[in-house]
C-alpha positions in Angstrom: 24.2 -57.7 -80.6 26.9 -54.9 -80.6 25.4 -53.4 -83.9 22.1 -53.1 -81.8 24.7 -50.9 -79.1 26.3 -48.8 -81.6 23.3 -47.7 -83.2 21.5 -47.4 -79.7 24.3 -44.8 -78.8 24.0 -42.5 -82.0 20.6 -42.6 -81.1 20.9 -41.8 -77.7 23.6 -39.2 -78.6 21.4 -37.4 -81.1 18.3 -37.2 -78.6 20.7 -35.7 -75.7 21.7 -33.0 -78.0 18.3 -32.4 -79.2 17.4 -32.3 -75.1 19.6 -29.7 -74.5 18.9 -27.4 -77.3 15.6 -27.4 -75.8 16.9 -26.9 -72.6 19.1 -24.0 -74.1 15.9 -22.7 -76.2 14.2 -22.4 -72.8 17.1 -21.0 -70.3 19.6 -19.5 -72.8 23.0 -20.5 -70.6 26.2 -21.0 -72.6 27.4 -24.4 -70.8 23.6 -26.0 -72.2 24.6 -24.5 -76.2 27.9 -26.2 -75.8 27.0 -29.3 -74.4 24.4 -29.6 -77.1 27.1 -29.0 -79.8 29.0 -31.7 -77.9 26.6 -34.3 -78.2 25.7 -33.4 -82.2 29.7 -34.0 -83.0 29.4 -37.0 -80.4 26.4 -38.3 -82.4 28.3 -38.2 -85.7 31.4 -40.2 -84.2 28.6 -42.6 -83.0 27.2 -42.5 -86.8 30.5 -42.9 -88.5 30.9 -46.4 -86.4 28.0 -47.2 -87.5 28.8 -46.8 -91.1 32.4 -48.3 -90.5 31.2 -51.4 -89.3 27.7 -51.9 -89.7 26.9 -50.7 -93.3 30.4 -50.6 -95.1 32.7 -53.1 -93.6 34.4 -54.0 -96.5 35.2 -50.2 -97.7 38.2 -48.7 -95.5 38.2 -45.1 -95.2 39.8 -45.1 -92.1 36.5 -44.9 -89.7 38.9 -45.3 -86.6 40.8 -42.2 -87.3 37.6 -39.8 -88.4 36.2 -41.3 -85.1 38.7 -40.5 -82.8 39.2 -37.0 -84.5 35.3 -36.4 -83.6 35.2 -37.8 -80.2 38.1 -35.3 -79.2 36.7 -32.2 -81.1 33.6 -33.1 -78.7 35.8 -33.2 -75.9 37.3 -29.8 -76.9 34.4 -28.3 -77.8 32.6 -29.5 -73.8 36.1 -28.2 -72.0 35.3 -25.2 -74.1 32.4 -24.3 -73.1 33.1 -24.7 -69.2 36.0 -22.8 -69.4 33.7 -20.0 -71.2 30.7 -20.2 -68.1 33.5 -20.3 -65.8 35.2 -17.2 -66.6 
């Protein structure tokens, strides 16, 4: 049941990115480009866990560590981008 979830997420997490570059395709704001670049490095996080323990358990390439460096270059990246629209 939790594989179902994980790959549920990266799915989710690649169609919110592909949302809002169509949202940024039809308004052109700079919060909607960043949030969208957010969610594509959000939806490779989501696609390494898949591949850590769904596909390859047995292989150890460290998925934890490439995971959390993704999930906080998507946090960087979202803080970014407000700080940009804000000033």
């Amino acid at each position: 049941m939790a594989e179902i979830v994980y790959i549920l997420c990266a799915v989710m997490s690649a169609s919110c990115a592909l949302l809002l570059f169509l949202g940024y395709r039809r308004t052109p704001t700079h919060l909607l480009l960043w949030s969208c670049f957010c969610f594509c490095v959000l939806t490779v996080s989501n696609s390494i866990l898949v591949v850590d323990l769904i596909i390859l358990p047995d292989l150890d390439f460290h998925g934890a560590f490439w995971r959390n460096l993704f999930s906080a270059s998507a946090g960087a990246l979202l803080v970014f981008g407000l700080v940009w629209e804000l000033t």
